[in-house]
N, C-alpha and C positions, 0 to 999 in steps of 0.2 A: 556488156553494153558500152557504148562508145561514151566517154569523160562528157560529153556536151547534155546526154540526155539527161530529162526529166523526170521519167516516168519505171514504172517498173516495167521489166521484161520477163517475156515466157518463152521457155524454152520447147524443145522435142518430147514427145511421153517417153519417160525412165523405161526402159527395158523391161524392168519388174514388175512396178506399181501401176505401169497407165498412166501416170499423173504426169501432166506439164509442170516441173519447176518453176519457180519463180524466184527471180533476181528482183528484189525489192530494194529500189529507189533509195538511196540516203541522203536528206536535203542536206546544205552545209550548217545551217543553222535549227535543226531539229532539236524543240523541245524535248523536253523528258517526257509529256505525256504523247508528242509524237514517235518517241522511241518505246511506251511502251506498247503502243499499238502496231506499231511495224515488228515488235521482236514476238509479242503475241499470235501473229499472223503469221512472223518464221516458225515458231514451234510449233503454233498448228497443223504448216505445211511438215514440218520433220514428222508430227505424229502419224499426219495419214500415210506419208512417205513409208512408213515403218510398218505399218500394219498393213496396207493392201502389198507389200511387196511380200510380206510373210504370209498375207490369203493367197497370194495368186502363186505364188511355191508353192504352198502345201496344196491347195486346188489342181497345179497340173501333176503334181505326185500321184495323189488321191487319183486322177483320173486315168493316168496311163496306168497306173493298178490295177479298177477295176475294168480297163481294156483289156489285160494281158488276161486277166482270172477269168473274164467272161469268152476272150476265143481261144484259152486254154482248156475251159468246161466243153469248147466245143467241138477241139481237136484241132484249133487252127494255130498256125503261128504270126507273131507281130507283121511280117511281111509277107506278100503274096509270093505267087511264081515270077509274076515280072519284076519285083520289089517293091512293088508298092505298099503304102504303109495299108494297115488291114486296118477297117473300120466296125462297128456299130452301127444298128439304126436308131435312129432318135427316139424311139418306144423305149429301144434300153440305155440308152443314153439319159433318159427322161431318169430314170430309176437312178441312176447314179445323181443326177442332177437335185431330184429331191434329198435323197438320204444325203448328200453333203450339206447341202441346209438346212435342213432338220438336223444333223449334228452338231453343227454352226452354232444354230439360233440366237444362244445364251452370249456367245461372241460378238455377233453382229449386234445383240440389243444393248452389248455395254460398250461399244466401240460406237453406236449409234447416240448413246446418252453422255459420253464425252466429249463429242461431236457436239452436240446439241451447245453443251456448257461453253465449249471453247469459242464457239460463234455466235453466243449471247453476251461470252465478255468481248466481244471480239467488236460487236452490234456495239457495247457500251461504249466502247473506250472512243468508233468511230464519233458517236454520237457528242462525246466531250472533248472532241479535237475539232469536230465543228461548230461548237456552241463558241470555244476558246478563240478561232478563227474569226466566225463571224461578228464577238464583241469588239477583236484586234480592228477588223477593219472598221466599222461603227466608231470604236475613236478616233482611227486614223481620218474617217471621211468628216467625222466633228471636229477635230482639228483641222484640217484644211478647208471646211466653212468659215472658222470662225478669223482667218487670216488673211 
C-alpha cells in the first residue's frame, strides 16, 4: 500500500487458501491495546491462512484419488482420446463429496470452535479500543468547550 494510506488493504485470494490477505494499517501513534488488536487479527488471518491451505491440498489430493480409483474400477484412463481430462458425474462425485466430510467432521468442528474464540477476543478487544477512543475524544471535545 502506498506510504499516504490509512486504512488496511486486501489483496488477491492465495492460490491455496481462497483467502484475500490483508495488509493491516499501522497507525504512527498505536497504542498497546491498538496493537493488540491488530496483531490478534494477524494471527487470526495466519491461522486460517494455515488451515484452509492444508484443507484445500489435502481436498484436491483426496479427490483426484478417488477420480483415478473410480475410472480405473471402470476401465477408463485420466484422459480421454482427445485429451481431455475424464470426468465424474456429480451422483458420484456426491459420494466422494460426503465421505470427505464426514471424515473431516471432527477437523472442521475444532477448527470451527478456535475460530469461534479468536473472533470473540477479536469482538473484545475491538469493543475496548472503542470504549478508549470514544472517552479520548469526550475529553478532547470537554476540553475544548471549556476554552
Amino acid at each position: 500500500p502506498p506510504a499516504h494510506s490509512h486504512s488496511d488493504w486486501i489483496g488477491p485470494p492465495d492460490r491455496h487458501s481462497n483467502l484475500r490477505p490483508v495488509i493491516f494499517y499501522v497507525p504512527p501513534e498505536e497504542s498497546a491495546l491498538e496493537r493488540r488488536l491488530r496483531e490478534a487479527r494477524q494471527e487470526n488471518q495466519a491461522s486460517n491462512q494455515r488451515f484452509w491451505a492444508q484443507h484445500n491440498r489435502t481436498f484436491r489430493q483426496e479427490k483426484e484419488e478417488f477420480i483415478y480409483s473410480r475410472l480405473k474400477a471402470k476401465g477408463l484412463e485420466m484422459r480421454d482420446e482427445s485429451g481431455q481430462k475424464a470426468t465424474l458425474n456429480a451422483e458420484e462425485m456426491a459420494d466422494f463429496y460426503k465421505d470427505f466430510l464426514s471424515k473431516n467432521f471432527k477437523k472442521h468442528l475444532q477448527y470451527n470452535r478456535d475460530w469461534y474464540k479468536r473472533n470473540f477476543r477479536i469482538t473484545f478487544l475491538m469493543g475496548q479500543v472503542a470504549l478508549v477512543r470514544a472517552l479520548r475524544w469526550l475529553r478532547w471535545r470537554k476540553k475544548n468547550v471549556e476554552q
